[in-house]
C-alpha positions, 0 to 999 in steps of 0.5 A: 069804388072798390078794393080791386078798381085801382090795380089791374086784372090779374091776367093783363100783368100775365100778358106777355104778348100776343097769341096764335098760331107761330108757323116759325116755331121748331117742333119738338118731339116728344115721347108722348107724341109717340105715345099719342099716335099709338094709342090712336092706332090702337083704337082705329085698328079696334074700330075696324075689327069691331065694324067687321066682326060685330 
């Protein structure tokens, strides 16, 4: 048998109830949300003038 057989794995004592998807969580804004959303405009905006122009 060995050292680590008679004590549980470390992630089952982190187990704290199942995973997924809460539709019933609040959103909470974050500055980086807005952060995230610009720079994708950016990039989308960057994109488009690079398709046209070449």
């Amino acid at each position: 048998m060995t050292p680590s057989a008679d004590r549980p794995h470390r992630l089952a004592i982190a187990y704290r109830g199942p995973m997924g998807f809460d539709p019933r969580r609040q959103h909470k804004r974050r500055p980086s949300d807005i952060l995230y959303v610009g720079a994708a405009t950016v990039v989308f905006v960057g994109l488009i003038v690079w398709m046209f122009l070449g």
